[in-house]
N, C-alpha and C positions, 0 to 999 in steps of 0.2 A: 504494500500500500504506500510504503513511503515513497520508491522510485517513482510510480506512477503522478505522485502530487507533486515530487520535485519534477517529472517529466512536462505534466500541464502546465504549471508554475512559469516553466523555462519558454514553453510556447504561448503561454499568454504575454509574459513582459517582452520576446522578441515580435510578437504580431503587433502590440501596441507600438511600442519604437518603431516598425515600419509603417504604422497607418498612421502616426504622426508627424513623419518625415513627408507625409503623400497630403493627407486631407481627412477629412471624417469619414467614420466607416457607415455606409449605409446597408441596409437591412433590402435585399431581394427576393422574391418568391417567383417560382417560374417551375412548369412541370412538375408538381407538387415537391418540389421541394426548396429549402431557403438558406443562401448562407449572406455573409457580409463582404461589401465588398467596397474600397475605394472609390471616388468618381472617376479616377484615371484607372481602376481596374489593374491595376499594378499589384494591388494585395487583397487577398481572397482567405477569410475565415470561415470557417463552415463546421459546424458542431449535427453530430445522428445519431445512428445509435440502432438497436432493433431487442427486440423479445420474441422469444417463440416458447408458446404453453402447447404441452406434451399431455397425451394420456393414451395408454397401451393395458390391452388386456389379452394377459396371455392364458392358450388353452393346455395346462399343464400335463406334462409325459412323465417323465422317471425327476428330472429335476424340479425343486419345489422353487416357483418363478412368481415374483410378486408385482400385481398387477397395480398400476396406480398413476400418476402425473409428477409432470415437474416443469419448473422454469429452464428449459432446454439449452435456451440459449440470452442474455440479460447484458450486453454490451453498448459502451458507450463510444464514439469516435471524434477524432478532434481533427480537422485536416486545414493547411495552412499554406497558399501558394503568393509565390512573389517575385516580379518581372519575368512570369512565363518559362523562368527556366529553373527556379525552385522550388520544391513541394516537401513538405513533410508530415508524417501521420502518427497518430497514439491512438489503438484500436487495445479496450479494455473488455475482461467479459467478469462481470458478476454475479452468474450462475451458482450454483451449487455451495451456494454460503462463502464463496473464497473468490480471490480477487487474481485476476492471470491476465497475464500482458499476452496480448496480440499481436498483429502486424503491428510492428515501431518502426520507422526509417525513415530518411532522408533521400530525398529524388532529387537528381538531376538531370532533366528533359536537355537529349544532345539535339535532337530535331524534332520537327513531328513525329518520325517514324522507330524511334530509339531513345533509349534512356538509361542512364545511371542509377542504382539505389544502393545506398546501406545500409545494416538495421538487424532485426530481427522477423523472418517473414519465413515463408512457405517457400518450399526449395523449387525450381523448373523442374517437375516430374509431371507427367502425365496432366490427364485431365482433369479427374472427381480431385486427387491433391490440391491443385492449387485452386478448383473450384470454389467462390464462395456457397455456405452452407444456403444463402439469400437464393440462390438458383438452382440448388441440387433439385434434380426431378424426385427425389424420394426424398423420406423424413433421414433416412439414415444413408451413412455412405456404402459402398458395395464390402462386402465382408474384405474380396482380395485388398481393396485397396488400402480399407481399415488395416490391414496384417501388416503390409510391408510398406506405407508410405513413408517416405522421410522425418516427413513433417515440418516445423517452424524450428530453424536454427539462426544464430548468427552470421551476417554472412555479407557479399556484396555480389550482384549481380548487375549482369549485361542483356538487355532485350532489345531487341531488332525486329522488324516486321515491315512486311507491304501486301498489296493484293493477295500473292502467292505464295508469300513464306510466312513463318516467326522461331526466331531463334532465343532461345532461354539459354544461359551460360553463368550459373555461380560458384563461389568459393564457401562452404560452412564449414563452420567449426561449433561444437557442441561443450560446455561448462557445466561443471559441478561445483556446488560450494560446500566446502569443507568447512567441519569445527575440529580442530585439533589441541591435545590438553597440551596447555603453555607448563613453563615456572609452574613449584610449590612457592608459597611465600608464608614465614609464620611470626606470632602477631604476640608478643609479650603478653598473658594474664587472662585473653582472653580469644577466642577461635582459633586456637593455637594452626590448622591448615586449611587453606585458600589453594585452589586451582585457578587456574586463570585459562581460559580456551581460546585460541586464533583463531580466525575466520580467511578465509582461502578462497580463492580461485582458482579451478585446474582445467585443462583439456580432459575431455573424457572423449573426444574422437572428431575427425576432420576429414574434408572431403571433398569432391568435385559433383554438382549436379549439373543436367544439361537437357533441352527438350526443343527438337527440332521437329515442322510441322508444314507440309507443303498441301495447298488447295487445288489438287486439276481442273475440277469443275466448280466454279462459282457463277449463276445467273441466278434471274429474276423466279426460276422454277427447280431447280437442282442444286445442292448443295456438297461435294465431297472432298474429307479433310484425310488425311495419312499423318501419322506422326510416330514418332519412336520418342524415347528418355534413354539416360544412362545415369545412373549413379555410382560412384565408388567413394568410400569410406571407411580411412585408419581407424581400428578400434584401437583404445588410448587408454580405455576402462582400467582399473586396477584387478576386477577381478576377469576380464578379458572375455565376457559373457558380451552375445548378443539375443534379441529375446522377440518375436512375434507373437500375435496374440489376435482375437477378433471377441467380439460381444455379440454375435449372431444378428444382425440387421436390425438390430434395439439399441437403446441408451438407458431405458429407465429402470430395466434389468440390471443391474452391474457384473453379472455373472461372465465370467471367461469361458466358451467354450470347446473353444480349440486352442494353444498356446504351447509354444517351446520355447526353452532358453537352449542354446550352442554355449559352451564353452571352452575354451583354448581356443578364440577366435583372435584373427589378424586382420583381416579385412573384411568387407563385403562389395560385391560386385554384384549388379542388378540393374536389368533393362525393363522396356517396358516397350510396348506398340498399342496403337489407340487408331480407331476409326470413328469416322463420324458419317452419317446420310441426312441429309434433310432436303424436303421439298415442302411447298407452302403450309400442310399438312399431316406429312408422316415425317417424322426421325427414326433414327437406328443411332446407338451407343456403345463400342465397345474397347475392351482394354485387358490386353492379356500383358500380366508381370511373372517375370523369373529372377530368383536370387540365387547366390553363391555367396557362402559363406566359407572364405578361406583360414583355416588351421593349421596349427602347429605341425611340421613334418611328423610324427609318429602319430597323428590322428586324420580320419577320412574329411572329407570336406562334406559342409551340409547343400542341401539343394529343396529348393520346393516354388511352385509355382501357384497360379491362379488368375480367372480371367472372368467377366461377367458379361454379358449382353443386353442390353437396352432397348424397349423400343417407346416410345409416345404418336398419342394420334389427338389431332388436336379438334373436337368435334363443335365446338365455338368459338366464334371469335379468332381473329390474331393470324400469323403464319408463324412458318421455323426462321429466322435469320441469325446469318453467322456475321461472331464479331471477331476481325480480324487482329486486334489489339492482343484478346485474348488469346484467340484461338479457339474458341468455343461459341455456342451458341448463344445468342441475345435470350434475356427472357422474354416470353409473351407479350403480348399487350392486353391491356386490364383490358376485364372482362372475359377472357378467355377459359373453356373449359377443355382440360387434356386428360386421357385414360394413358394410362401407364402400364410396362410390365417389364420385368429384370427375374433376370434368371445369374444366379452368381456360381460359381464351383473354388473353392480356396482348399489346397494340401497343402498341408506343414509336415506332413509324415512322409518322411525320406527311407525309402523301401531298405537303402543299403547303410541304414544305423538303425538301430534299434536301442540306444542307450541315453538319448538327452531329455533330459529333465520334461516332464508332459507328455513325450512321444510325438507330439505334434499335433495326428490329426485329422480328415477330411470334413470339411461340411460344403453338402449342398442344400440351397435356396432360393425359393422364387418368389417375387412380390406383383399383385397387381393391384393399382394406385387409379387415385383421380384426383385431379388438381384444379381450383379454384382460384384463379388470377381475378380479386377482386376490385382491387383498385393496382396501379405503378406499386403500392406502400403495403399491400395488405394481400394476404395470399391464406386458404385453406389447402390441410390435404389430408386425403384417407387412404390407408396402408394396411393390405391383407397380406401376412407373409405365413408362408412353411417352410420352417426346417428341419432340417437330414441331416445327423450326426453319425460318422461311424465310431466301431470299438474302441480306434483310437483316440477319441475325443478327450476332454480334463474328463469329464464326467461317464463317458464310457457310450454306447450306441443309445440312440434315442432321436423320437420325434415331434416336432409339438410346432401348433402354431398360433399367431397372435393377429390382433387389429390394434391399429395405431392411427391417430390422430394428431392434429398441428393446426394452430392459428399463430402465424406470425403477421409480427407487424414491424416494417422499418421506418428510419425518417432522415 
């Protein structure tokens, strides 16, 4: 909580010092949404934020699964641009009683087409990764990519884009902070011993992401995108463990129920390839990942994969349109209704070990959804899922399925 207040802190006294160097900041609203902004337009303030309420009830198997709601998702955003070629963001979420930094960084726009950032954000991998939660076609993200994404590290990156391409190119690196006991110190009469504890920063691992994405067909009726990732990353850990995991196409569950940890790991190496189809109408979605998890010479290497497929039909309202910034698909236009279905497959159980912690794993699942684009700001959605667990699961073979529900609202 403290970084975050000294973070805002530091972007409200340098937005003021540039809107006072300029003129007064005036208050805009436009496309439902509003930020502040110069008369010369030079300095741009802009504060949003979003909530999403959750409630899933699931239809129990062998596992005892507790059906109920939560505040899913409870973030606040602060975004700050100045002569067109600086930006910087502080993305908070205040979910689940505890307070977690977000996207944090600093942008430097090299043209229209390219930009600079450093900070703390989502590495260039794939597509549902660095997709916001604001656009996913489901309440949950796909099991594979839950397992193996990167996720948010330290880091700086390079994006490039135009009609046909965009290229994602970053450096992260990954911290732990440490308490380590200092000095004894003793005290004449009375507490005769005192610990004292250090506080640290370490590497716990570093690495190169990258996510390259070319369009063949882009008109006014056809949509199609190809793209691949790569990741590799030093494991740096102390105890040299690396660790997968999924929560089965839920969040209000907490249960793991596929997961392994590797140990005597050196690196990891992992690709990924993603397609996208869209015509005014129908989408197609998908994204198959592979890892390698390299080890010490007298131990085997891990390996395991997973991939999900996609499709939406959009039966009012709206078309599919691709943003090329992204690399992904625009959301709807309000009013729009879409049915949904995802079919997912995630193995963590690597046939040729049989020794790491959880075993691993297969699960398959399939959801089918409908989505409610009520306003730009405001969106319903309703989620049927079934999943297939084998023997090797945490919890062992089993089936069971759930409904899930979501009214989010942004600003």
């Amino acid at each position: 909580m403290k970084n975050f207040t000294l973070s805002l802190l530091f972007l409200l006294i340098v937005g003021n010092s540039m809107a006072q160097k300029n003129s007064t900041l005036n208050w805009i609203f436009q496309n439902d949404t509003s930020h502040f902004q110069t008369k010369n337009q030079k300095f741009k303030l802009r504060f949003g934020g979003r909530i999403f309420a959750d409630a899933a009830y699931y239809f129990e198997d062998k596992t005892e699964l507790e059906s109920g709601g939560e505040i899913r998702d409870l973030r606040l955003r602060f975004d700050l641009a100045y002569a067109k070629k600086w930006s910087a963001s502080i993305n908070v979420d205040f979910s689940e009683m505890e307070v977690n930094m977000k996207d944090t960084y600093v942008k430097y726009s090299i043209d229209s087409n390219s930009f600079l950032r450093a900070g703390y954000f989502l590495e260039p991998f794939g597509i549902e990764q660095t997709e916001s939660t604001n656009l996913t076609m489901f309440m949950h993200v796909a099991s594979t990519v839950e397992a193996f994404r990167p996720g948010r590290n330290i880091g700086v990156e390079y994006n490039w884009w135009n009609k046909s391409y965009n290229l994602g190119l970053g450096i992260f690196g990954d911290f732990e902070k440490k308490e380590e006991k200092g000095s004894s110190y003793y005290y004449y009469g009375y507490n005769p011993y005192h610990s004292q504890y250090e506080k640290s920063l370490s590497f716990i691992g570093y690495g190169v992401s990258s996510r390259l994405s070319i369009v063949p067909v882009q008109t006014n009726w056809n949509i199609l995108h190809l793209g691949v990732s790569g990741n590799y990353w030093i494991v740096d850990n102390e105890d040299k463990t690396v660790k997968y995991y999924s929560r089965a196409a839920t969040h209000i569950e907490i249960e793991k129920f596929i997961g392994v940890k590797i140990d005597q790991a050196k690196s990891q190496l992992m690709y990924g390839l993603e397609l996208i189809y869209a015509n005014q109408s129908f989408s197609f979605q998908s994204e198959f990942i592979k890892t390698r998890v390299n080890r010490e010479s007298e131990y085997h290497d891990y390996i395991a994969e997973g991939w999900y497929a996609q499709f939406g039909w959009m039966i009012k309202g709206g078309n599919y349109k691709y943003n090329k910034q992204t690399a992904r698909l625009f959301q709807p236009n309000k009013g729009a209704i879409e049915l949904t279905v995802r079919y997912n497959e995630t193995d963590l159980y690597d046939t040729s070990n049989y020794y790491f912690t959880g075993m691993g794993g297969r699960q398959r699942d399939y959801t089918v959804g409908c989505n409610w684009y009520i306003t730009q700001n405001m969106m319903a959605k309703l989620n049927y899922s079934n999943v297939d667990l084998d023997k090797y699961a945490i919890n062992g073979e089993e089936n069971f399925n759930m409904i899930q529900t979501r009214l989010q609202f942004s600003f």
